[in-house]
C-alpha angles and dihedrals in degrees: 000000000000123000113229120190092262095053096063099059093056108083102204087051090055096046086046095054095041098045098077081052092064103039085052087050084049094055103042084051092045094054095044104052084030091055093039101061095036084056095049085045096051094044096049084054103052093042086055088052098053093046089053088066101045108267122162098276083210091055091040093055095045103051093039088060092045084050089046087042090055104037089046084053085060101041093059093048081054097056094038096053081050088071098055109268129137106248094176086088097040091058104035073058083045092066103035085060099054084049100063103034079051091059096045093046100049099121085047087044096053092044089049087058095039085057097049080056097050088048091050110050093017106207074184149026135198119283089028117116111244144174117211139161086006086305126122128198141081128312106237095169138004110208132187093257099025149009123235120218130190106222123220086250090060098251130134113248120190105197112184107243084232090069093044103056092037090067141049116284128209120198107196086182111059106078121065097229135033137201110239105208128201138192108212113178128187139183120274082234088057120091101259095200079051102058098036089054089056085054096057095042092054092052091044077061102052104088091194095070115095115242091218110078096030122229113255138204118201139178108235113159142030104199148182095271107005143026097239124214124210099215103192140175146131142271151168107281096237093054096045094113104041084047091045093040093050101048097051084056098054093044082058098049090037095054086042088046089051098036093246105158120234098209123216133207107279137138142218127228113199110188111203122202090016087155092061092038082057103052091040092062 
């Protein structure tokens, strides 16, 4: 309706022409803070539902604020488009957006889904000693786009989940035991029932090693300078390198102790005919 001059200064006239004005303004007010709070609402709701049986509560809060995010994008469309303006372009803008920010965003994009995989089916949790992407250490947070270690050498790694869930994991947490397993290797001159009774001996010691399954001692390898034994037996998963490390430190004093010869690479050289090469030069 268009306002003429004499039309504003009537004032029935004026109230009759602004009067579709307010209610619109009502209205777009009314379904935003309306739809605001029902989605809210709706979204707290679901969120303490999925709680109640168990779901990640990481996974559960992010995904409730992308779904508020969304619906509250709609809502105010709505109420926009209540007031009269044309949201065919907006949101035609809207995507195209999206779009673009999706393209230039791809590597983010991956890790974000890689993340909402790691948080679903969890191959590890905080506080378990990992190694991912090639990196050891343990794991301190699990975010939505990385995961932070703390390295052996007490330093913070960010690793992008993209590179995490695209390679091999191994959770050195998650079981309970675990096999140490040592390479012993002695002379071909020293008494080999000798030294593998001493191995046996030394693991028949060691109280942290579980009796099921039984320690073993094996021969594996006859090689260029040593007969190597694989010494092998399990422990609790917390005490695996103070078991490995002292052991290794009593096969060592034990062979010196016995005079069991831990060989080292070395070669040879036998020269044949060395009187006529003599003479020759």
């Amino acid at each position: 309706m268009s306002l003429t001059l004499e039309k504003l200064t009537d004032p029935v006239a004026l109230t009759e022409a602004a009067l579709p004005l307010v209610f619109n303004v009502i209205a777009a007010l009314l379904i935003f803070f309306i739809g605001k709070w029902v989605a809210r609402k709706v979204i707290d709701l679901v969120k303490a539902t999925a709680l109640k049986r168990n779901a990640d509560p990481t996974l559960v809060g992010f995904l409730g604020n992308v779904a508020y995010g969304i619906v509250l994008a709609v809502i105010l469309i709505s109420a926009v488009g209540r007031l009269g303006v044309d949201t065919t372009s907006a949101a035609a803008v809207l995507g195209g957006a999206a779009l673009a920010i999706g393209l230039a965003l791809q590597g983010q994009l991956a890790s974000f889904a890689a993340g909402v995989m790691i948080i679903m089916f969890r191959p590890f949790r905080t506080g378990d000693f990992v190694q991912v992407a090639g990196t050891m250490g343990t794991v301190e947070d699990i975010k939505i786009v990385a995961t932070v270690l703390k390295s052996l050498d007490n330093q913070e790694l960010t690793i992008p989940n993209a590179q995490v869930w695209g390679n091999i994991i191994t959770n050195y947490s998650v079981r309970p035991t675990r096999r140490v397993d040592i390479l012993a290797s002695i002379a071909y001159s020293a008494d080999l029932r000798r030294a593998k009774q001493l191995l046996v001996d030394i693991l028949a010691e060691e109280s942290r090693l579980l009796e099921d399954p039984a320690p073993t001692v094996v021969v594996t390898n006859l090689g260029d300078n040593s007969v190597d034994f694989a010494v092998r037996g399990f422990c609790s998963t917390a005490e695996w390198w103070a078991v490995r490390c002292d052991l290794i430190e009593r096969i060592k004093l034990r062979f010196d102790d016995e005079g069991i010869e831990i060989p080292f690479p070395q070669m040879d050289v036998h020269v044949r005919d060395m009187v006529e090469a003599t003479r020759a030069a």
